[in-house]
C-alpha positions in Angstrom: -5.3 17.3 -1.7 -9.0 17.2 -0.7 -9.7 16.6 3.0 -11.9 13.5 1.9 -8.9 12.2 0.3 -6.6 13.2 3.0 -9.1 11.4 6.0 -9.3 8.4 3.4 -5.5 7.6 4.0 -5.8 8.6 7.3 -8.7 5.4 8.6 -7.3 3.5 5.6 -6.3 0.4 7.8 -7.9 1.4 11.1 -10.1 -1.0 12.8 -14.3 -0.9 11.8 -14.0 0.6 15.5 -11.6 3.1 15.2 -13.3 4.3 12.3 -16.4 4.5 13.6 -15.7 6.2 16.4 -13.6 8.5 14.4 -16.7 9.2 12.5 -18.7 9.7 15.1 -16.9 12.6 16.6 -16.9 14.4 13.3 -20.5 13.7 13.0 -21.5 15.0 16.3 -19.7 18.3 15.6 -21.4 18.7 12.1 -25.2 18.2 14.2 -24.3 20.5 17.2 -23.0 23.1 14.5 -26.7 23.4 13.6 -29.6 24.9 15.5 -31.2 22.9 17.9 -34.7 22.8 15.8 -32.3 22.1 12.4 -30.8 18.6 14.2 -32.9 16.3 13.6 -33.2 17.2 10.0 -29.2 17.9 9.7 -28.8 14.3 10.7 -31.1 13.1 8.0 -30.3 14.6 5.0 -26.9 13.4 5.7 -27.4 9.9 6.4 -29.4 10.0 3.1 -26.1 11.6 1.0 -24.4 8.7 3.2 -27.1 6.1 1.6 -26.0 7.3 -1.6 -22.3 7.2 -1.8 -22.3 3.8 -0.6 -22.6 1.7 -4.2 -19.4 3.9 -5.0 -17.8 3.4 -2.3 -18.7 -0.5 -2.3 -17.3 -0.1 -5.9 -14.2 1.3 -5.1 -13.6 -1.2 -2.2 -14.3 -4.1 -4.7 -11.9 -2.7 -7.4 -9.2 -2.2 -4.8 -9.4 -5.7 -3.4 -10.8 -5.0 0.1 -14.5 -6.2 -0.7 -15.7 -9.2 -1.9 -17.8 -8.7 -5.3 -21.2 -9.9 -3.8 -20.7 -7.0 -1.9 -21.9 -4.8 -4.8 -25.5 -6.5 -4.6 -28.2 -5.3 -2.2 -29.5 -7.3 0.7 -33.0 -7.7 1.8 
């Protein structure tokens, strides 16, 4: 089993908090496991694959019964 899959079950449940926080942690290690002057752009690129994955994950979440459909719309 993937580790994506294995985390999934893992927060499946959890509090917005707890997953958050969670997320956090693993997203400080991935930035301080780069170079100091490779941070800042470490941090970017992945909140833009973050960005991305979000309609499919929204998708999922709708097709499972956890999100609302109007979710799958953008705001703004």
């Amino acid at each position: 089993m993937r580790w994506s899959s294995r985390s999934r079950s893992i927060l499946a449940g959890q509090s917005p908090e707890v997953t958050g926080t969670t997320i956090a942690q693993l997203l400080s290690i991935f930035i301080a496991g780069h170079a100091p002057p490779l941070r800042e752009v470490s941090l970017r690129l992945l909140v833009e694959c973050a960005e991305g994955l979000v309609p499919v994950m929204v998708g999922e979440m709708i097709e499972a019964g956890r999100a609302p459909p109007e979710w799958r719309r953008e705001q703004g």
